[in-house]
N, C-alpha and C positions, 0 to 999 in steps of 0.2 A: 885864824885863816889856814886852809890848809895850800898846798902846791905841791903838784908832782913834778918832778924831774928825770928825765927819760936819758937812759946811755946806751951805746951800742950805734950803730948805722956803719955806714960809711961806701966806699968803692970795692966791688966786687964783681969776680970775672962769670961767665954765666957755668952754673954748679955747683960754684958757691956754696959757702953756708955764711950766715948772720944770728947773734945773737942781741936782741933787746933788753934793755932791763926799765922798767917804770917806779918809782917807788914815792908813795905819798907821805908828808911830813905835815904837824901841823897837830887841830884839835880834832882829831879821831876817833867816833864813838865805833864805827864800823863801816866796814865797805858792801856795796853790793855787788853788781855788776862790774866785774872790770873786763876791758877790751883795746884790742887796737884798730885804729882806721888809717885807713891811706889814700892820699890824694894825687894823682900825676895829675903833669900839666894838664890844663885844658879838660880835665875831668870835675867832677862831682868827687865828695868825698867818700868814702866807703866802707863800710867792718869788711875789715879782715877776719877777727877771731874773736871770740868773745866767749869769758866763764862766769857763770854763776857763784853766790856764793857758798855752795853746798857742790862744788867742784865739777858740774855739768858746762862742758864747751860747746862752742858751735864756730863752724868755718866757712868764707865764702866758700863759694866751689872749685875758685880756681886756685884756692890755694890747699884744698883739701889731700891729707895724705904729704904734704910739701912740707907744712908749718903747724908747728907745738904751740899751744899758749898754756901757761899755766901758773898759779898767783902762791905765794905764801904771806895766809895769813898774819902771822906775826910778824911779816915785815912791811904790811902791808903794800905789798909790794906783787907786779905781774909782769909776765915774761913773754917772750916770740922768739920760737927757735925756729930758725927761718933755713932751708933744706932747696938744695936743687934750686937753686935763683936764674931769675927767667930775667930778659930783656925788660918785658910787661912790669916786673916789679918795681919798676923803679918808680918811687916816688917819696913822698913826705909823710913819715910815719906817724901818727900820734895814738900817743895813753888815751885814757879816758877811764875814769872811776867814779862811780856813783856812791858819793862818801854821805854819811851820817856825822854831821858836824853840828856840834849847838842844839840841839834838837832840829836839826835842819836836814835835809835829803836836797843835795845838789849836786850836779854832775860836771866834774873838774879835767880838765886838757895839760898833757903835757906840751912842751914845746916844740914838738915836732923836731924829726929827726930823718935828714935823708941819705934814701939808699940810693946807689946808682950801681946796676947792673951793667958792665961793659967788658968788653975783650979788647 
């Protein structure tokens, strides 16, 4: 079985900075995608960032230029340096890695972690 476990979040004033950490444990043959999403209230859930496994990212737009993602391999493990924090950000963050387990390709969730942006 594998599971991620996500640290980092919490209360922060707006300008902020935040750091994420997600990191996968378990039977790991390889990861591919990994990413973060986030959900405020009353919304849909969302990518924020996401890297390939050959270290190509991609960002929403509104967090383009704000926010780093970025994974190490051998620890299977992805990251969110989160920059200049807005009101908007505030929500429930989650991992997401698309692990090669067992001969298997399944896409695994951390438990979500939240931000609250406030003054």
């Amino acid at each position: 079985q594998v599971q991620l476990v996500e640290s980092g979040g919490g209360l922060v004033q707006p300008g902020g900075s935040l750091r994420f950490s997600c990191a996968a444990s378990g039977s790991i043959s390889r990861i591919n995608t990994m990413g973060w999403y986030r959900q405020a209230p009353g919304k849909q859930r969302e990518l924020v960032a996401g890297v390939s496994s050959g270290g190509i990212s991609n960002y929403a737009d509104s967090v383009m230029g704000r926010f780093t993602i970025s994974r190490d391999n051998a620890k299977n493990a992805v990251y969110l340096q989160m920059n200049s924090l807005k009101s908007a950000d505030t929500a429930i963050y989650y991992c997401d890695e698309d692990v090669w387990s067992s001969l298997r390709l399944r896409d695994y969730w951390g438990q979500g972690t939240q931000v609250t942006v406030s003054s």
